[in-house]
mmCIF file of the N, C-alpha and C atoms, coordinates in Angstrom:
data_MODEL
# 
_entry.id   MODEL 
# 
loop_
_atom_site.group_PDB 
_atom_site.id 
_atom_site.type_symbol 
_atom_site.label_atom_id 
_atom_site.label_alt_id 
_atom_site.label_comp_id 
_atom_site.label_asym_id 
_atom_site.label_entity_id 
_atom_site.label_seq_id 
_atom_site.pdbx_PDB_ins_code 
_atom_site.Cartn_x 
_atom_site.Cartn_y 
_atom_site.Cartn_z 
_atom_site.occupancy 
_atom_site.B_iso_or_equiv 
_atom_site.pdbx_formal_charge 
_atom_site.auth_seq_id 
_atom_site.auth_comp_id 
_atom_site.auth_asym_id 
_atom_site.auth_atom_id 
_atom_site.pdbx_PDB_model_num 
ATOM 1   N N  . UNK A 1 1  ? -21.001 -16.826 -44.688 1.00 0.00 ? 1  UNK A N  1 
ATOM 2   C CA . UNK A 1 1  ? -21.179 -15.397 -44.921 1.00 0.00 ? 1  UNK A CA 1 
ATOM 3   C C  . UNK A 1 1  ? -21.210 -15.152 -46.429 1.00 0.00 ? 1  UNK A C  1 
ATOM 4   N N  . UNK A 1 2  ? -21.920 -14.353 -46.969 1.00 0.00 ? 2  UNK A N  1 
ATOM 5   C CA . UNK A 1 2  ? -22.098 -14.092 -48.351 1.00 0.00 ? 2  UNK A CA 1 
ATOM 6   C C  . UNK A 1 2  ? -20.977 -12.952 -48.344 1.00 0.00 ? 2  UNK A C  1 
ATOM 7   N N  . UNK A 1 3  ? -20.742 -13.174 -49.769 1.00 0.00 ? 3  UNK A N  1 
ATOM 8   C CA . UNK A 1 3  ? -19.725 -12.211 -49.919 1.00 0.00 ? 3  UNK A CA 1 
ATOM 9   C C  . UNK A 1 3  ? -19.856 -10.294 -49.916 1.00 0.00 ? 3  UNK A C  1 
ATOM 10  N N  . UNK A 1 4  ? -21.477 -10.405 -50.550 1.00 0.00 ? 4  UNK A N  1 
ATOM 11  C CA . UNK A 1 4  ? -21.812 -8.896  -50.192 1.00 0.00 ? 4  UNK A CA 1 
ATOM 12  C C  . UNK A 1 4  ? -22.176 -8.814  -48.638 1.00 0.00 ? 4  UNK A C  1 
ATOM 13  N N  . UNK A 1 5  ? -22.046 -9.616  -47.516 1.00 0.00 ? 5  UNK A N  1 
ATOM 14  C CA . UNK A 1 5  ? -21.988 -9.289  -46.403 1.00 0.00 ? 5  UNK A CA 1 
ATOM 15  C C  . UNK A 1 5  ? -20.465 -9.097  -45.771 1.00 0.00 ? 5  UNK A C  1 
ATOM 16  N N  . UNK A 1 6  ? -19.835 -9.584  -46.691 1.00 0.00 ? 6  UNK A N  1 
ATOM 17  C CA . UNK A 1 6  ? -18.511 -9.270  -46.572 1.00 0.00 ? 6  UNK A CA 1 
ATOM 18  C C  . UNK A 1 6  ? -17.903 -8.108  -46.958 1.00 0.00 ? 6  UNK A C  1 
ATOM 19  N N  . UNK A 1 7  ? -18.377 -7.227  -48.284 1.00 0.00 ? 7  UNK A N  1 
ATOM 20  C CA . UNK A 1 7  ? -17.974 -6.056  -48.634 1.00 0.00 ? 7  UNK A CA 1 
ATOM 21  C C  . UNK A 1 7  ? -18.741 -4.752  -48.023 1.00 0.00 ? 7  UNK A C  1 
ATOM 22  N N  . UNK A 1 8  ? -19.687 -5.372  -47.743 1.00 0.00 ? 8  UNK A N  1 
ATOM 23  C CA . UNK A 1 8  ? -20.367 -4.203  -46.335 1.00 0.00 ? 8  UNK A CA 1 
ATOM 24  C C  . UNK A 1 8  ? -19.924 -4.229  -44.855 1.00 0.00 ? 8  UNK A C  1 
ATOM 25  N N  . UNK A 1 9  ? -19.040 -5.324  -44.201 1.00 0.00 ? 9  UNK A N  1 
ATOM 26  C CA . UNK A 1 9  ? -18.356 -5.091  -43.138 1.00 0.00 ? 9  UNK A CA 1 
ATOM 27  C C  . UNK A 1 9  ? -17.299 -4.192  -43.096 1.00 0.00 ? 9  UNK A C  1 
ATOM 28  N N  . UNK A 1 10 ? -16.487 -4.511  -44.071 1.00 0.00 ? 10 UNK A N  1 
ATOM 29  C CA . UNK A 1 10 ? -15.211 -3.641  -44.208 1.00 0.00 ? 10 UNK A CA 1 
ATOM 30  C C  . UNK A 1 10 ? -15.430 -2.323  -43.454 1.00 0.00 ? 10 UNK A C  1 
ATOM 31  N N  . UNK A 1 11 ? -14.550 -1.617  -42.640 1.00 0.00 ? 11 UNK A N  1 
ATOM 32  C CA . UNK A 1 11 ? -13.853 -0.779  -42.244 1.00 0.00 ? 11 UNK A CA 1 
ATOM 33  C C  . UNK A 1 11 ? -13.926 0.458   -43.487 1.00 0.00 ? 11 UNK A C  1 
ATOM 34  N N  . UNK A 1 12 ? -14.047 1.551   -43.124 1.00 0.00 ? 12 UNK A N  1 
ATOM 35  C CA . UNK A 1 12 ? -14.368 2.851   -44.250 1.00 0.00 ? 12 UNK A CA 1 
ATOM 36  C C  . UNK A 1 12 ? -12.935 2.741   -44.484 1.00 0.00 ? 12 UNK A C  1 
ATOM 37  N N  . UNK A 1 13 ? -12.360 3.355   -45.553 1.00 0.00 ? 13 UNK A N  1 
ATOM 38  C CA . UNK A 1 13 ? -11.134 3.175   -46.567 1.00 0.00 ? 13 UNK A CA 1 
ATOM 39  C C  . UNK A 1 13 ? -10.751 4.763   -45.699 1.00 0.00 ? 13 UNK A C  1 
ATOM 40  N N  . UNK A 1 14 ? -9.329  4.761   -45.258 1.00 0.00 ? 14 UNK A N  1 
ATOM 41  C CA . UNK A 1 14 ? -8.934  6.380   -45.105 1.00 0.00 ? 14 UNK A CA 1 
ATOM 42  C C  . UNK A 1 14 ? -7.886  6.754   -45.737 1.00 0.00 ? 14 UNK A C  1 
ATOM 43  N N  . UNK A 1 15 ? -8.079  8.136   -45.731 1.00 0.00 ? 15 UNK A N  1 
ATOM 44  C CA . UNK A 1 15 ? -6.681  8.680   -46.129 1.00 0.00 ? 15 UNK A CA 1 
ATOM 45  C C  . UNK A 1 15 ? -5.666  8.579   -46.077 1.00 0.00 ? 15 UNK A C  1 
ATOM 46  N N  . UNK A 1 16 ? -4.749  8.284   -46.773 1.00 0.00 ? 16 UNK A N  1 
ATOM 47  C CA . UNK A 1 16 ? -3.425  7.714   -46.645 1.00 0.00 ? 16 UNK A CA 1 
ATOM 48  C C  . UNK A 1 16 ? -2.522  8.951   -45.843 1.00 0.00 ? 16 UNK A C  1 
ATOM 49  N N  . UNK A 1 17 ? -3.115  10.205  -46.372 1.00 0.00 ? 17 UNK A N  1 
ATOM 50  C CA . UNK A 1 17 ? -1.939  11.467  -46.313 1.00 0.00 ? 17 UNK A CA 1 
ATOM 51  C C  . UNK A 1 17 ? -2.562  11.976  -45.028 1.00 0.00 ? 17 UNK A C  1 
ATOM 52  N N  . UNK A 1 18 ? -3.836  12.410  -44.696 1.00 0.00 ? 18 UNK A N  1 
ATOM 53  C CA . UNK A 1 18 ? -4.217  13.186  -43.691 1.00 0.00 ? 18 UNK A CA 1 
ATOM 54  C C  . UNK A 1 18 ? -5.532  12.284  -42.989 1.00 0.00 ? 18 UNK A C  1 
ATOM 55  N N  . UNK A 1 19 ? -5.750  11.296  -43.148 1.00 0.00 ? 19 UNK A N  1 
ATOM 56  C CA . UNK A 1 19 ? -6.414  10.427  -42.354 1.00 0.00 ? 19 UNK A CA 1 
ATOM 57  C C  . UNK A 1 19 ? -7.939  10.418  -42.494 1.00 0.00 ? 19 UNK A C  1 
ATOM 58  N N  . UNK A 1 20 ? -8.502  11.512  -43.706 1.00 0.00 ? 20 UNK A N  1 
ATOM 59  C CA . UNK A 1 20 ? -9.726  11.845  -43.599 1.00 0.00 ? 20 UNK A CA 1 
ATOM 60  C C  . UNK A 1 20 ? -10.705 10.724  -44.267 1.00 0.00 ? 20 UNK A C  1 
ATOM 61  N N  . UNK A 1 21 ? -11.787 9.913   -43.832 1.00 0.00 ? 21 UNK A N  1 
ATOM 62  C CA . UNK A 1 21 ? -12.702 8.916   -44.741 1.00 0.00 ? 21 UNK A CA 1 
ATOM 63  C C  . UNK A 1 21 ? -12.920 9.175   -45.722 1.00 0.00 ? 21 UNK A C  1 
ATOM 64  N N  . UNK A 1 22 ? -11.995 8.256   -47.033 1.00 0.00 ? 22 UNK A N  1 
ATOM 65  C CA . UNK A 1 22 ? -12.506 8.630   -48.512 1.00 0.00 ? 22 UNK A CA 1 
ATOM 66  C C  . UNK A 1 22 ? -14.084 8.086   -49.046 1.00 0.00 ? 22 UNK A C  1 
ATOM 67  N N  . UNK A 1 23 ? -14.490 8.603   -49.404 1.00 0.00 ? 23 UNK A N  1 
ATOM 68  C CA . UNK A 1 23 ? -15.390 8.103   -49.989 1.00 0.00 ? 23 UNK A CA 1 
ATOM 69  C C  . UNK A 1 23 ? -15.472 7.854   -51.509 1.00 0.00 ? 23 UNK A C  1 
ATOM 70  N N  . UNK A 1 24 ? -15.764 6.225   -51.032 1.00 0.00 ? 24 UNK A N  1 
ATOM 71  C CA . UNK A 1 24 ? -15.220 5.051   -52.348 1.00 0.00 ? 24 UNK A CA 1 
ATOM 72  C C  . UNK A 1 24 ? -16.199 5.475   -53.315 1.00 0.00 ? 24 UNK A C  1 
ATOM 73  N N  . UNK A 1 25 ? -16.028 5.200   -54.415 1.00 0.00 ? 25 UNK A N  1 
ATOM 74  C CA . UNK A 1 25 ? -16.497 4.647   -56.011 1.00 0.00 ? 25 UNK A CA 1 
ATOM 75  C C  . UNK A 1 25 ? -15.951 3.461   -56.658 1.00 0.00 ? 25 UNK A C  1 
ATOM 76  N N  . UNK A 1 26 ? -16.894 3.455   -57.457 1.00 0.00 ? 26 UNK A N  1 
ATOM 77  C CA . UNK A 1 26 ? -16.648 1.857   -58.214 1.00 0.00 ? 26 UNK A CA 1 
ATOM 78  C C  . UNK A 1 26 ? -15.116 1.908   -58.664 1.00 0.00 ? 26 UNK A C  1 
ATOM 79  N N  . UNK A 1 27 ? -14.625 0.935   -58.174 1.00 0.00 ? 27 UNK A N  1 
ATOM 80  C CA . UNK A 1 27 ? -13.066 1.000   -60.078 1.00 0.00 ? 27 UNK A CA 1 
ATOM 81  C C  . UNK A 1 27 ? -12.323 2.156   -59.185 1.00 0.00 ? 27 UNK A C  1 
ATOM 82  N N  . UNK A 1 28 ? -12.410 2.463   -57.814 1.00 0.00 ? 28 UNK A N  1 
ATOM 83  C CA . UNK A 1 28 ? -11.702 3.568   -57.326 1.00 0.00 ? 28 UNK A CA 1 
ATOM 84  C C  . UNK A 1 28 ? -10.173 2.818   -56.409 1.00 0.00 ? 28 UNK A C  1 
ATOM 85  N N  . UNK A 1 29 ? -8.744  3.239   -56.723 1.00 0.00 ? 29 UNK A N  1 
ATOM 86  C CA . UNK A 1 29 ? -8.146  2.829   -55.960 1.00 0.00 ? 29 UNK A CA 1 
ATOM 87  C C  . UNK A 1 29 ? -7.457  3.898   -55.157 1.00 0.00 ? 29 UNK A C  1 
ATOM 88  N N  . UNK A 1 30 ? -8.042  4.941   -55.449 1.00 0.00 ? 30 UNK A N  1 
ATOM 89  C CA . UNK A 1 30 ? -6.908  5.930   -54.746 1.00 0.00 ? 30 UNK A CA 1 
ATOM 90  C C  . UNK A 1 30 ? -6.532  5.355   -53.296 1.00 0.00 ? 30 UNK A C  1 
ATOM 91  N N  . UNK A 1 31 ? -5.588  6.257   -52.509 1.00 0.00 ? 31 UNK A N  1 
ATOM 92  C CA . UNK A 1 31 ? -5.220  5.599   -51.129 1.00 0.00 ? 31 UNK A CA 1 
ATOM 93  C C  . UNK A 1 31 ? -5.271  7.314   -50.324 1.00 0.00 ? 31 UNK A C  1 
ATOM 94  N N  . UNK A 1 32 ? -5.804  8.313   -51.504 1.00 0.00 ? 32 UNK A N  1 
ATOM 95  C CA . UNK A 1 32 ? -5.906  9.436   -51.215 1.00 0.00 ? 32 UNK A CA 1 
ATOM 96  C C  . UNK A 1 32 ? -6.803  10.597  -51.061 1.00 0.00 ? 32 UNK A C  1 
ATOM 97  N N  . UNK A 1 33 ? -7.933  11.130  -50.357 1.00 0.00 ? 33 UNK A N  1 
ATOM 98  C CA . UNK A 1 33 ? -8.897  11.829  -50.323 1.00 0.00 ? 33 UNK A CA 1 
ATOM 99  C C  . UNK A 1 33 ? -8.461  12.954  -51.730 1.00 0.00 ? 33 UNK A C  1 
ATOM 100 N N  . UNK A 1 34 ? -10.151 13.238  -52.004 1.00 0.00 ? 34 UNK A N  1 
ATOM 101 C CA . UNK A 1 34 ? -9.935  14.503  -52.805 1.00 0.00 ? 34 UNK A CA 1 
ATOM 102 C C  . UNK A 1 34 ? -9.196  15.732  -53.107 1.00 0.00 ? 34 UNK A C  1 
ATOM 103 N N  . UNK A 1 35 ? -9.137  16.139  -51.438 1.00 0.00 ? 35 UNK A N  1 
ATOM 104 C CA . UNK A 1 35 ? -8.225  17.301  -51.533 1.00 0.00 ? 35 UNK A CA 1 
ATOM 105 C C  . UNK A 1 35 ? -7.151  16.893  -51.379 1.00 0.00 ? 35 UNK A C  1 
ATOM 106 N N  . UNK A 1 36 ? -6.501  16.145  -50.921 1.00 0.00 ? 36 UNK A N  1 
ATOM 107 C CA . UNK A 1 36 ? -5.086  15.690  -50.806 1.00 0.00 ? 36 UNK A CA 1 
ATOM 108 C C  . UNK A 1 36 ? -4.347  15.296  -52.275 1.00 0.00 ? 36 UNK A C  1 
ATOM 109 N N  . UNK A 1 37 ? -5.660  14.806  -53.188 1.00 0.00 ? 37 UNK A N  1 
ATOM 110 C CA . UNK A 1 37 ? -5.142  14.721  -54.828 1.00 0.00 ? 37 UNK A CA 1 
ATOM 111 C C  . UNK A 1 37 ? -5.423  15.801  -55.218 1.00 0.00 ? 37 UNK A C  1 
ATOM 112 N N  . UNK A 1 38 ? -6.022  16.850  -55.341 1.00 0.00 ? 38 UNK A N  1 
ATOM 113 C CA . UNK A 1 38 ? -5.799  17.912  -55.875 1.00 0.00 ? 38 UNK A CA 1 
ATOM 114 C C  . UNK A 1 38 ? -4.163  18.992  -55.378 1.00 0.00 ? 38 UNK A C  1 
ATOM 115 N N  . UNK A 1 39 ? -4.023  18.859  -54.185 1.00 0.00 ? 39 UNK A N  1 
ATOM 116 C CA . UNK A 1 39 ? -2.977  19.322  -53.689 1.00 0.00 ? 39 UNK A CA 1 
ATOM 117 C C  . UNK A 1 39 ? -1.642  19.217  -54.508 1.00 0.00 ? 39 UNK A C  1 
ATOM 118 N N  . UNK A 1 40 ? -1.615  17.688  -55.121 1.00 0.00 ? 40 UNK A N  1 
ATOM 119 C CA . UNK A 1 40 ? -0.962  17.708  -55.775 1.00 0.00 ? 40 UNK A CA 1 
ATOM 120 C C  . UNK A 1 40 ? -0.626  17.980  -57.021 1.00 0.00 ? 40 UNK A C  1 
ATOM 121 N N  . UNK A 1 41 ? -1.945  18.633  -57.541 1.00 0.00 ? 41 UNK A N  1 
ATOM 122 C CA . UNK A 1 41 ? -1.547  19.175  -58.738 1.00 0.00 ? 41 UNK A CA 1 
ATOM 123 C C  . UNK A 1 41 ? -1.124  20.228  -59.101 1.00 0.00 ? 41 UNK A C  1 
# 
């Protein structure tokens, strides 16, 4: 298996706090959707 067939299997990344599908970016580690980081500010 190539490895970019490996980073396209993965499972969508979710929300840690309210479960909603984050949608990734490069260099991104949050574990937290948008609104759930704004919430906290």
């Amino acid at each position: 298996m190539k490895i970019t067939e490996f980073f396209k299997n993965l499972p969508p990344k979710h929300c840690h706090k309210c479960g909603e599908v984050i949608e990734e970016q490069h260099e991104c580690y949050h574990n937290q959707c948008e609104r759930c980081l704004s919430d906290l500010k």
